[in-house]
N, C-alpha and C positions, 0 to 999 in steps of 0.2 A: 481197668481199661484194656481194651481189646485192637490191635494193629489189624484192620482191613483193607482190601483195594477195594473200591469200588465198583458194583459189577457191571456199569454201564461205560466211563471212561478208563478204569483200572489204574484211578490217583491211589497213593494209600492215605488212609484217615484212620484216626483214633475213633474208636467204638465207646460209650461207657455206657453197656446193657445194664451193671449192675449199679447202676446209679442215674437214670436215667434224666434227673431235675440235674445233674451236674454237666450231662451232654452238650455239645457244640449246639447240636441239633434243636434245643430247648428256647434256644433267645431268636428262633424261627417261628412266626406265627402258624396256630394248626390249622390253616386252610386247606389242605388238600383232605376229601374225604379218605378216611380207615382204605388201608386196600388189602386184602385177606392174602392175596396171590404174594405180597413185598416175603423175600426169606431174605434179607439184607439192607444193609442202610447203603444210602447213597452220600457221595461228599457236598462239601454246602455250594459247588454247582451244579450242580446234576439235579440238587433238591430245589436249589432256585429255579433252574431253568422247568424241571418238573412244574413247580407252583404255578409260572409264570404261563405256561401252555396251560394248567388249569383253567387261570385268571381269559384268558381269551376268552374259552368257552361262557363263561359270568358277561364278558363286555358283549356276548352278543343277544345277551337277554335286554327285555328294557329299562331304561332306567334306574327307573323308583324299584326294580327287583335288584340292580349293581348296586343301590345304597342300600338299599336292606340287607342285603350279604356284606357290603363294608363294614356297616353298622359296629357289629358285632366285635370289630378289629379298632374301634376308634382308641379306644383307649393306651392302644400302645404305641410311646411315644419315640421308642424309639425305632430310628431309623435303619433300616438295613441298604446299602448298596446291589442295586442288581436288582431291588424289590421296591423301594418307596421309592430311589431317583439313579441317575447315571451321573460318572462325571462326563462332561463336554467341556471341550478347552477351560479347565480346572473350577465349572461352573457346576452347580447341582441343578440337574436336570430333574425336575419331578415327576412322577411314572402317572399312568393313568389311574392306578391303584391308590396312590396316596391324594390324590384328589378327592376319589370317592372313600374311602376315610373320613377324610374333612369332612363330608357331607354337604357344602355348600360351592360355588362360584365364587372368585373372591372380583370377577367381570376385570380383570387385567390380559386377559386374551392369552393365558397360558398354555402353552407345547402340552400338551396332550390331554387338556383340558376335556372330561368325559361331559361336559354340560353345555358347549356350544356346539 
């Protein structure tokens, strides 16, 4: 394991380049595309917040192309905070992201529902 700061806030964070299935960074979904220019890891907000300005660009495609990019994420059940939901006065707030996931409406009129 390798002690870095990170180069965008300059938190420090554990590295484990030589193990990399054992990294923090692994129980992260790989949605963000390979980026050639990265020579460092970021900490797990910098990497959230990254993801999440990804995911913008996805919500402003249509639809049925935001579930076909979910798709591919359905099956991971678990939850990350900052990514699937927020807390709100100690409620779980679900993200626009983990809606598309699901794939479907469940028609309860939910905060940030990508389908109404």
């Amino acid at each position: 394991m390798t002690q870095i700061n990170c180069p965008q806030c300059n938190a420090a964070l554990t590295c484990n380049v030589t193990d990399i299935s054992a990294c923090w960074c692994n129980e992260l979904p790989a949605i963000l595309p390979l980026d050639d220019t990265a020579t460092s890891c970021l900490c797990r907000s910098c990497t959230l917040a990254k993801i999440n300005r990804y995911l913008e660009t996805i919500y402003t495609q249509p639809i049925k192309t935001q579930i076909a990019f979910a798709k591919q994420f359905r099956s991971n059940d678990n939850l990350i905070e900052g990514l699937d939901y927020t807390m709100q006065n100690n409620y779980m707030v679900f993200s626009k992201w983990y809606f598309l996931k699901r794939g479907t409406c469940c028609k309860n009129g939910c905060k940030n529902c990508p389908y109404s």
